[in-house]
N, CA, C and O atoms as a GROMACS GRO file, in nm:
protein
  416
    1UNK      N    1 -12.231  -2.720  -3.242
    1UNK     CA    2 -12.364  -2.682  -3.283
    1UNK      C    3 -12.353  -2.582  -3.399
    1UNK      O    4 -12.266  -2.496  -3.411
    2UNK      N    5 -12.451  -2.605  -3.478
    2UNK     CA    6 -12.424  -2.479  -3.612
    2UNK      C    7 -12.562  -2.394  -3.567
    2UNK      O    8 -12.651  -2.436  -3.493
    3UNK      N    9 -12.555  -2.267  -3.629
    3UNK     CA   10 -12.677  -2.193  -3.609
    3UNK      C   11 -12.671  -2.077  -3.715
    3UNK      O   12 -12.585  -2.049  -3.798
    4UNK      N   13 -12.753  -2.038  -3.694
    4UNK     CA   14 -12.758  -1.894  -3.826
    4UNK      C   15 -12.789  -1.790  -3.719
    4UNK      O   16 -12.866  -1.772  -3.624
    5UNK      N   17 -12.657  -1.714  -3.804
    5UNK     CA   18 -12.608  -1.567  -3.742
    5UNK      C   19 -12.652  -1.511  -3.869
    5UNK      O   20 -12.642  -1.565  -3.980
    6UNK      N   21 -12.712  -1.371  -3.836
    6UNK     CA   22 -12.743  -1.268  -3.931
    6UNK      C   23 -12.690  -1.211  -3.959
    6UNK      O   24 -12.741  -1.152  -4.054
    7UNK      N   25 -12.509  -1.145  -3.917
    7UNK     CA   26 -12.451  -1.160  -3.997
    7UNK      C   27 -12.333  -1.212  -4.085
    7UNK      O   28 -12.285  -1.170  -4.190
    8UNK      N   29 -12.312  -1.289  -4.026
    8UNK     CA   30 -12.189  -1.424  -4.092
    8UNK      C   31 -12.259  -1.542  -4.123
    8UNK      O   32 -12.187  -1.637  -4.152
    9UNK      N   33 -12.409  -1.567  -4.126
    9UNK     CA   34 -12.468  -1.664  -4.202
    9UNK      C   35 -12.469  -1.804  -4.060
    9UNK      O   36 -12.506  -1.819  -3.944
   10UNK      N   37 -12.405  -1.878  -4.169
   10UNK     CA   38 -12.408  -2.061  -4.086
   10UNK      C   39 -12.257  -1.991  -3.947
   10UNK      O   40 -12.171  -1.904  -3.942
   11UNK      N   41 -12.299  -2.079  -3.880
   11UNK     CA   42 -12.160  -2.054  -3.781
   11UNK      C   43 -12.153  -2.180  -3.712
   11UNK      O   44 -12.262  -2.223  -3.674
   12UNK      N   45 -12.041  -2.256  -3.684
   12UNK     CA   46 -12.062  -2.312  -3.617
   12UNK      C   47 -12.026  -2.287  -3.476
   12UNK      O   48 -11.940  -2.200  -3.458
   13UNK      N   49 -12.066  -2.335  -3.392
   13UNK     CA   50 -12.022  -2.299  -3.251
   13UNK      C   51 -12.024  -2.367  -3.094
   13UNK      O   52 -12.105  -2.428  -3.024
   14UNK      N   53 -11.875  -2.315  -3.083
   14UNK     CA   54 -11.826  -2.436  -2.975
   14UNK      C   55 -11.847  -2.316  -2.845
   14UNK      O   56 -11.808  -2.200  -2.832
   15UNK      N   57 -11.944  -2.425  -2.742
   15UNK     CA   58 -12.015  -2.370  -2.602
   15UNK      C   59 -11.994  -2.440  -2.547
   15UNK      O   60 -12.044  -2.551  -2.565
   16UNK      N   61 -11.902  -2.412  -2.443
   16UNK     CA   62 -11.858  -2.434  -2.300
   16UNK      C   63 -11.845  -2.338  -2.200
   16UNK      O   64 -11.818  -2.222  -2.230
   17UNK      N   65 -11.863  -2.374  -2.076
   17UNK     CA   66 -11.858  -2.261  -1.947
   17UNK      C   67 -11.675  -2.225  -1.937
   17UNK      O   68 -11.622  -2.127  -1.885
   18UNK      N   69 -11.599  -2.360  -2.016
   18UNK     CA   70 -11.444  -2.368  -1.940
   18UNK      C   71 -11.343  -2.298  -2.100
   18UNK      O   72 -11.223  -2.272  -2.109
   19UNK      N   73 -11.442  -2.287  -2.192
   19UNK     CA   74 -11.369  -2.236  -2.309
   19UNK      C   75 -11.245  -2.152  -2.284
   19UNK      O   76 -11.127  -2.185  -2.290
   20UNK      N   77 -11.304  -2.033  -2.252
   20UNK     CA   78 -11.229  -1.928  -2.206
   20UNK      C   79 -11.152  -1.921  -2.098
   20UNK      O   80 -11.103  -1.811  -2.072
   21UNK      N   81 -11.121  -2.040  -2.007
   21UNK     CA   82 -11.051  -2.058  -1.891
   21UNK      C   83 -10.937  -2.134  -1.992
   21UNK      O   84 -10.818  -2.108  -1.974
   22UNK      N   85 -10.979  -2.236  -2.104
   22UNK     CA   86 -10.862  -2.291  -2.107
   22UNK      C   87 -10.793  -2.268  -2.212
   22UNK      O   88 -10.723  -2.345  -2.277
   23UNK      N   89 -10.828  -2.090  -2.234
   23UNK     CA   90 -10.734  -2.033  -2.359
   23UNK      C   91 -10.747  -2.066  -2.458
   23UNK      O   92 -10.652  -2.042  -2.533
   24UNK      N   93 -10.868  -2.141  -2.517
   24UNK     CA   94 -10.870  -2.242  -2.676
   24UNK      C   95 -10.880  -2.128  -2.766
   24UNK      O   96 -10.967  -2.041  -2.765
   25UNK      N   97 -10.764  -2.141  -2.858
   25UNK     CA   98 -10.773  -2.035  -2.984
   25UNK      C   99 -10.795  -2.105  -3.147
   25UNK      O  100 -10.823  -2.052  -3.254
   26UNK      N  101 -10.770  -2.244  -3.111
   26UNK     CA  102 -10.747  -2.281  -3.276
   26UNK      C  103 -10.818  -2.433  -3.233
   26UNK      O  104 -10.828  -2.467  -3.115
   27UNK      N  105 -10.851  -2.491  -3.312
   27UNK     CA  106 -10.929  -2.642  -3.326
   27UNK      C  107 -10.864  -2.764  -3.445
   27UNK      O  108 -10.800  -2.727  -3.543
   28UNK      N  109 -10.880  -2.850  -3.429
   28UNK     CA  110 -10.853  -2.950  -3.520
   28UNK      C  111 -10.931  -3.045  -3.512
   28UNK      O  112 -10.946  -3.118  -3.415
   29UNK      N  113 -11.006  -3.051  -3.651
   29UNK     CA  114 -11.149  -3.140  -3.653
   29UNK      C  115 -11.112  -3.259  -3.812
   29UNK      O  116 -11.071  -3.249  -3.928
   30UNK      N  117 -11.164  -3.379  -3.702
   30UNK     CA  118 -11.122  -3.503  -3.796
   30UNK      C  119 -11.271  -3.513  -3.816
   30UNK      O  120 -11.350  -3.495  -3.723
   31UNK      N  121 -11.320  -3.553  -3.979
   31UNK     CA  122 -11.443  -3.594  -4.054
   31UNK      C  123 -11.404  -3.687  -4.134
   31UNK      O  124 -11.439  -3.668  -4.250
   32UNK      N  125 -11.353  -3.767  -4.116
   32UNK     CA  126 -11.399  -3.876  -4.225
   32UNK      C  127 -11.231  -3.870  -4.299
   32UNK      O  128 -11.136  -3.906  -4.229
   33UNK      N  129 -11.211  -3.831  -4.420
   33UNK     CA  130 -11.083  -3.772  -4.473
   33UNK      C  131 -11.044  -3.647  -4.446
   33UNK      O  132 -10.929  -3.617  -4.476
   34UNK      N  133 -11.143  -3.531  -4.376
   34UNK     CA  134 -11.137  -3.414  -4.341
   34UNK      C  135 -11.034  -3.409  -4.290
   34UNK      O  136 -11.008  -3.529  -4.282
   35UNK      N  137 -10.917  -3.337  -4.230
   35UNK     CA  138 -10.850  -3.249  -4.123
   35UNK      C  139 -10.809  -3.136  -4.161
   35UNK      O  140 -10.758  -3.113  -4.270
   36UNK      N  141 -10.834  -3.031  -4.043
   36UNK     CA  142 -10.775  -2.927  -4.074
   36UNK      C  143 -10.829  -2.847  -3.952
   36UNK      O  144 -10.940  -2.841  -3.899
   37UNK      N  145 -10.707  -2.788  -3.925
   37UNK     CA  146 -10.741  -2.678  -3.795
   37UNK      C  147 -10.701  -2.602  -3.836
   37UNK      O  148 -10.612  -2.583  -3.919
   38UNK      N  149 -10.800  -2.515  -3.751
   38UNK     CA  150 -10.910  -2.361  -3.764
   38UNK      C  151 -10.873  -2.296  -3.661
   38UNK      O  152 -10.863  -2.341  -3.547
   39UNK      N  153 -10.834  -2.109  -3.720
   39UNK     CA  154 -10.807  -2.056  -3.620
   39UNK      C  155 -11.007  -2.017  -3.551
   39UNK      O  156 -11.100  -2.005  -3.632
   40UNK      N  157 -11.022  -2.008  -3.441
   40UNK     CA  158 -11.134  -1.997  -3.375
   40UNK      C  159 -11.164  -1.821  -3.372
   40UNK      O  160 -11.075  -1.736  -3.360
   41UNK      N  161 -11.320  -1.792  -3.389
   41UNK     CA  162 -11.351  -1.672  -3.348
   41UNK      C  163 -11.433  -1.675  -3.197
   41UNK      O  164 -11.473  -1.766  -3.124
   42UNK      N  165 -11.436  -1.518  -3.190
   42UNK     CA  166 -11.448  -1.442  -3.035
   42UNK      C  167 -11.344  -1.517  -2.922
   42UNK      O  168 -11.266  -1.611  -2.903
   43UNK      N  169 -11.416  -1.382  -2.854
   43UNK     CA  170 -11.359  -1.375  -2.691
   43UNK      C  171 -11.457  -1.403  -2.611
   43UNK      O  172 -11.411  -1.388  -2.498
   44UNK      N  173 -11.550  -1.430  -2.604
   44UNK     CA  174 -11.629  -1.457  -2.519
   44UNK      C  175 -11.598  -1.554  -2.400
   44UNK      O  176 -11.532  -1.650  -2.439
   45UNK      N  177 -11.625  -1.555  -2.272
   45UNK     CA  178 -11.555  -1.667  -2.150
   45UNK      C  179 -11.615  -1.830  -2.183
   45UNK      O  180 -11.555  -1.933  -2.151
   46UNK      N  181 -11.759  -1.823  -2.262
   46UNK     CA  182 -11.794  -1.952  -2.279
   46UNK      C  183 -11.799  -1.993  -2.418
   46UNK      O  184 -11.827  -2.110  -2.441
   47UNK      N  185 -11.776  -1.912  -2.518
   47UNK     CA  186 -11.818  -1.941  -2.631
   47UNK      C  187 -11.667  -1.941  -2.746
   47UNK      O  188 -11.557  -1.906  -2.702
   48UNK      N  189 -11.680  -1.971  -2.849
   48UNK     CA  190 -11.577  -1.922  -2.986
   48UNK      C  191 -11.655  -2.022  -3.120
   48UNK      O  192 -11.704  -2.135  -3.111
   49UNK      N  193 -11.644  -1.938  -3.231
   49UNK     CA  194 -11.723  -1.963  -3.339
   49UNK      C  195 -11.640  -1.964  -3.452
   49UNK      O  196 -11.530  -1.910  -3.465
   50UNK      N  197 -11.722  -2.050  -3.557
   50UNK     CA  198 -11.614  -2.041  -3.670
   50UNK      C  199 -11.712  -2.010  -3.806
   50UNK      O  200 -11.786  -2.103  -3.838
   51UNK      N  201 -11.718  -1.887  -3.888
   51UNK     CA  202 -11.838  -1.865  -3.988
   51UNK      C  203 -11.778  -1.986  -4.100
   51UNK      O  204 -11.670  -2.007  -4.154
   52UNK      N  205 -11.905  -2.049  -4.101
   52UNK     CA  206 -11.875  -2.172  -4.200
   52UNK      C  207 -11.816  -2.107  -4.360
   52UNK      O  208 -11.726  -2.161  -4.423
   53UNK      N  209 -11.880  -1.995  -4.402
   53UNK     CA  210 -11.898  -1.944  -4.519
   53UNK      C  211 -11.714  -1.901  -4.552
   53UNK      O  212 -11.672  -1.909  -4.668
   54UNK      N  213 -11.626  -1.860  -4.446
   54UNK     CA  214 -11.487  -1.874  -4.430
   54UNK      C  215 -11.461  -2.017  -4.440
   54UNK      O  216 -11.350  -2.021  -4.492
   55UNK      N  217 -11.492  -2.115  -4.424
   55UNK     CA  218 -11.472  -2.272  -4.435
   55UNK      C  219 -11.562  -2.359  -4.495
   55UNK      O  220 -11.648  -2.433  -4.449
   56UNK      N  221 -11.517  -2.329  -4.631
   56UNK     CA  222 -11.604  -2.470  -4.693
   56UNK      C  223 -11.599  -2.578  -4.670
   56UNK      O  224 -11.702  -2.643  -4.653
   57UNK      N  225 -11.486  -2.629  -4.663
   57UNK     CA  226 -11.451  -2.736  -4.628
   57UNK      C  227 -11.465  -2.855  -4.506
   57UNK      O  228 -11.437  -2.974  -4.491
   58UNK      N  229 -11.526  -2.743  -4.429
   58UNK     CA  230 -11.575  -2.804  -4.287
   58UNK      C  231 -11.733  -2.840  -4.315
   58UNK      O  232 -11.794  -2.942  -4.283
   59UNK      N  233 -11.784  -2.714  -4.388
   59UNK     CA  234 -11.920  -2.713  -4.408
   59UNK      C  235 -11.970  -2.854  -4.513
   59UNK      O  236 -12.083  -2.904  -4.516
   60UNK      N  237 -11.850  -2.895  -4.590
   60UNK     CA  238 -11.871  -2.999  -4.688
   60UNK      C  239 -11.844  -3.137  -4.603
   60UNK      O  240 -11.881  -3.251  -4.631
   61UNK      N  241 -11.769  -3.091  -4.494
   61UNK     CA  242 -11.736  -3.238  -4.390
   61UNK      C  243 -11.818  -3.306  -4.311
   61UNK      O  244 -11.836  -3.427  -4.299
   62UNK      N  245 -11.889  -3.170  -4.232
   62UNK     CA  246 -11.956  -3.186  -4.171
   62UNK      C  247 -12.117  -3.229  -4.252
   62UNK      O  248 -12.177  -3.315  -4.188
   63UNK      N  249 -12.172  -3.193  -4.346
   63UNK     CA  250 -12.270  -3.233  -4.441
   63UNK      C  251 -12.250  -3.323  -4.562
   63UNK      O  252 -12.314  -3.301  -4.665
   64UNK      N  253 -12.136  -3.453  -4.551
   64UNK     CA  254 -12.077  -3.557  -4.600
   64UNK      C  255 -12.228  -3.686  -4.546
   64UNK      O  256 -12.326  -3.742  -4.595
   65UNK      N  257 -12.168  -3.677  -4.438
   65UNK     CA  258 -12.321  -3.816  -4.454
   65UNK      C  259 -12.196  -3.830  -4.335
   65UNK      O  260 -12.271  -3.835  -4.237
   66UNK      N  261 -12.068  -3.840  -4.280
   66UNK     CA  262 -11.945  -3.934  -4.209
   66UNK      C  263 -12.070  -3.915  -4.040
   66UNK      O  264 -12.128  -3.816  -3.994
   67UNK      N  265 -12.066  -4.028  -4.004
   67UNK     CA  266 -12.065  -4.078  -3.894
   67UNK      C  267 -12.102  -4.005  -3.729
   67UNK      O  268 -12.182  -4.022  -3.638
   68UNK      N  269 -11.975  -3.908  -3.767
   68UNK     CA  270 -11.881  -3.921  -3.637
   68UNK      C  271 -11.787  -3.784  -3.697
   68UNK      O  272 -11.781  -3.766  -3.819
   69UNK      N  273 -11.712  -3.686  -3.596
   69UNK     CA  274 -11.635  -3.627  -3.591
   69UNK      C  275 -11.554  -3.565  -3.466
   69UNK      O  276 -11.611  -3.532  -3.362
   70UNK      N  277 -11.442  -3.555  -3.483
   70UNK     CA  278 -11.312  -3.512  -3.344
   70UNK      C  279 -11.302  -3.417  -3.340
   70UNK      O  280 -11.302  -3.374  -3.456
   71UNK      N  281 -11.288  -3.318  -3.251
   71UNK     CA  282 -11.209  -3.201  -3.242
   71UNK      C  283 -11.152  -3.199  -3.108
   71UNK      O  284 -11.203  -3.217  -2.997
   72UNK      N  285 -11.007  -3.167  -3.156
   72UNK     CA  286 -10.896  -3.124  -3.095
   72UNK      C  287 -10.858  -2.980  -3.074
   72UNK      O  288 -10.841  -2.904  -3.169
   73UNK      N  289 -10.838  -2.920  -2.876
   73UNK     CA  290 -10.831  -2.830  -2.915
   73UNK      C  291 -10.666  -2.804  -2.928
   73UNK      O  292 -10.598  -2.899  -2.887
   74UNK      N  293 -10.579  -2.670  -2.989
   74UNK     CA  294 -10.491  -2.645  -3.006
   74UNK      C  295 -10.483  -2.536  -2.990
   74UNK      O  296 -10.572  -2.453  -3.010
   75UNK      N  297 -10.328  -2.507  -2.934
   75UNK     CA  298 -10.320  -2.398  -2.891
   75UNK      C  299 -10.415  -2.304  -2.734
   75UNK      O  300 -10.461  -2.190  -2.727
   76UNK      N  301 -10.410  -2.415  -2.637
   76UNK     CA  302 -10.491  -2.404  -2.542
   76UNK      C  303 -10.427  -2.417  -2.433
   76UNK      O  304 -10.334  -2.494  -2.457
   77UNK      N  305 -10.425  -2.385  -2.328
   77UNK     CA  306 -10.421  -2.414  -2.215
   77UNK      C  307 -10.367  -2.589  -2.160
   77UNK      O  308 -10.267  -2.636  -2.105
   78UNK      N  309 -10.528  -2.652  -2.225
   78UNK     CA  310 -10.495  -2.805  -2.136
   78UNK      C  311 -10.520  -2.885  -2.266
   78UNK      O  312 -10.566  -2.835  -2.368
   79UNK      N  313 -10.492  -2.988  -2.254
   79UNK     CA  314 -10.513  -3.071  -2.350
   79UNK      C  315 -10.659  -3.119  -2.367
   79UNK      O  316 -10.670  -3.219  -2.296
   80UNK      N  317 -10.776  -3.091  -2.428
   80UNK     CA  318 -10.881  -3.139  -2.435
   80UNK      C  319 -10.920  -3.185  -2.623
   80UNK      O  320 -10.884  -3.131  -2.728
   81UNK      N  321 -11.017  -3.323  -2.593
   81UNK     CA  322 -11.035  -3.344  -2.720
   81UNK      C  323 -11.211  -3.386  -2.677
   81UNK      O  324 -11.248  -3.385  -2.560
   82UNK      N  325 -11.293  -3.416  -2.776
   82UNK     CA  326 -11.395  -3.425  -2.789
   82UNK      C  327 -11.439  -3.504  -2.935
   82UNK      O  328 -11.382  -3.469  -3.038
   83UNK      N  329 -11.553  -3.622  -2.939
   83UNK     CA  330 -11.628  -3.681  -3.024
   83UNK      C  331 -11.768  -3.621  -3.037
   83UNK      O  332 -11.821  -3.614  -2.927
   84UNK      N  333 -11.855  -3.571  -3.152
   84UNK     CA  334 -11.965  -3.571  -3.142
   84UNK      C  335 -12.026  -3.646  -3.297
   84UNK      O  336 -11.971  -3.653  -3.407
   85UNK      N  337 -12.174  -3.702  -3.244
   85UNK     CA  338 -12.190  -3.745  -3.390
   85UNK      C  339 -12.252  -3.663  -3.455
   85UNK      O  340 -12.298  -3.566  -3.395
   86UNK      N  341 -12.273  -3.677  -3.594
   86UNK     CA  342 -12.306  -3.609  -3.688
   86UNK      C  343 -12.467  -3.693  -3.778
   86UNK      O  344 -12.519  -3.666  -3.885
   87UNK      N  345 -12.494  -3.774  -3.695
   87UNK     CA  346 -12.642  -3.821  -3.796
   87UNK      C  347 -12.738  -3.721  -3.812
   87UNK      O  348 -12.761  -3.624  -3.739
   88UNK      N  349 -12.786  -3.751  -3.900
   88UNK     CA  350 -12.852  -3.650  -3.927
   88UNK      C  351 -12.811  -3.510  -3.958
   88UNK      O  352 -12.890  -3.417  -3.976
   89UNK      N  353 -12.723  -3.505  -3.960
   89UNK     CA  354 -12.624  -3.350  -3.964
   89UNK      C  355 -12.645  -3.295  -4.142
   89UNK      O  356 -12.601  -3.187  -4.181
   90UNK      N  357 -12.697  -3.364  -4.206
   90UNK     CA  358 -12.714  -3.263  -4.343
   90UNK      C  359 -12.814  -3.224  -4.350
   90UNK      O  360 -12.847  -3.106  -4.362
   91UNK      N  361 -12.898  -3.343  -4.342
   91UNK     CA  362 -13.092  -3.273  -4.349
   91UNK      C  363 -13.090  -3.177  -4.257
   91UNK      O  364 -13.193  -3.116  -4.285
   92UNK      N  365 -13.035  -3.115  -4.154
   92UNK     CA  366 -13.038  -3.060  -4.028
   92UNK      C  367 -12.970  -2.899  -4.090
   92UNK      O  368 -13.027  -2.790  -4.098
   93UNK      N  369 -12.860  -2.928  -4.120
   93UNK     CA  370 -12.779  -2.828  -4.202
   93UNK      C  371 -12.874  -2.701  -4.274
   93UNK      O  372 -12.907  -2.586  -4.244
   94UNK      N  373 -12.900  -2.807  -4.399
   94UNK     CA  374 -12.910  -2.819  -4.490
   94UNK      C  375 -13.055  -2.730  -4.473
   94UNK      O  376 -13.062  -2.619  -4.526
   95UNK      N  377 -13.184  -2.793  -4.388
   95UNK     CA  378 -13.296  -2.680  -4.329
   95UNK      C  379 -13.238  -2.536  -4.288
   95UNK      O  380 -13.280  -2.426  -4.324
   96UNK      N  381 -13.137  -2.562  -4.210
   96UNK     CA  382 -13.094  -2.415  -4.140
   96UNK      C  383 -13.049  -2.338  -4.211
   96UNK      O  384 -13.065  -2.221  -4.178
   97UNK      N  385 -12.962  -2.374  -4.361
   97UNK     CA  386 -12.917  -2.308  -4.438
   97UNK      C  387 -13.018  -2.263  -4.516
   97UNK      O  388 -13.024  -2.145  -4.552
   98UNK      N  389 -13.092  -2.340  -4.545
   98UNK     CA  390 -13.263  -2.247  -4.637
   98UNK      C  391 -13.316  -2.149  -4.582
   98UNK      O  392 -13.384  -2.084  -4.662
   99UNK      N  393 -13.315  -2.101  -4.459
   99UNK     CA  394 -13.351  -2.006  -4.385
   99UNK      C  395 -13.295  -1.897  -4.326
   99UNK      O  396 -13.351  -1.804  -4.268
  100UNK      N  397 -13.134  -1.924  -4.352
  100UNK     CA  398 -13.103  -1.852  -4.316
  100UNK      C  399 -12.988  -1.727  -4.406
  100UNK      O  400 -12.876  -1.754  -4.450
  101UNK      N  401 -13.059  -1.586  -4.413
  101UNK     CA  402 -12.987  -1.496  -4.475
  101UNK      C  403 -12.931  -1.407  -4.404
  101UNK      O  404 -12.971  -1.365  -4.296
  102UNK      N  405 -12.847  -1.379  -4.456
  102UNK     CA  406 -12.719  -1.238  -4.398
  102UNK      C  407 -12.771  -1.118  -4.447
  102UNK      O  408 -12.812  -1.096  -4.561
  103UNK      N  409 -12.765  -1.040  -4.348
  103UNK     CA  410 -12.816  -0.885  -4.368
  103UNK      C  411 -12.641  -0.829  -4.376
  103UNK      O  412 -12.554  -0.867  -4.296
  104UNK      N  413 -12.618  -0.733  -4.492
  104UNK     CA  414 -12.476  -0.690  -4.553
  104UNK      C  415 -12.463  -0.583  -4.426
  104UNK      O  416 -12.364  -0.512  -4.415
   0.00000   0.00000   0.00000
């Protein structure tokens, strides 16, 4: 899910109850020609975030028009992977980013 944080801007962010049980520190997300894993932010037990504005490249993957995207986690505990789609994912973006500003 992406959302606007006030202050790191776009974020995207991975929510689960088991995050933090299964040690996930880093990600690997397939888009299309995209790959590249990301070290993950916070500590939180259900949550970890990644400020898009540190990753263009995700932010350009994920707002490509592709389909479909993977993430793998790494550096975790258990082996978990995950598909989510992305339709609609630029017009969607792309609103949230018009609205949303960072206080310095």
């Amino acid at each position: 899910m992406v959302r606007c944080d006030a202050k790191n801007g776009l974020i995207f962010e991975i929510g689960d109850a088991t995050v933090g049980d299964m040690g996930l520190r880093s990600a690997r997300f397939e888009i299309g020609r995209y790959k590249e894993t990301i070290r993950l932010d916070g500590n939180s037990p259900d949550r970890r975030t990644i400020a898009l504005s540190k990753h263009p490249k995700l932010l350009a993957a994920l707002t490509s028009g592709a389909d479909f995207a993977t993430m793998y986690a790494i550096e975790a505990d258990v082996e978990y992977s995950t598909g989510f789609e992305l339709t609609g994912a630029r017009d969607q973006i792309s609103r949230l980013a018009r609205g949303c500003s960072t206080k310095p």
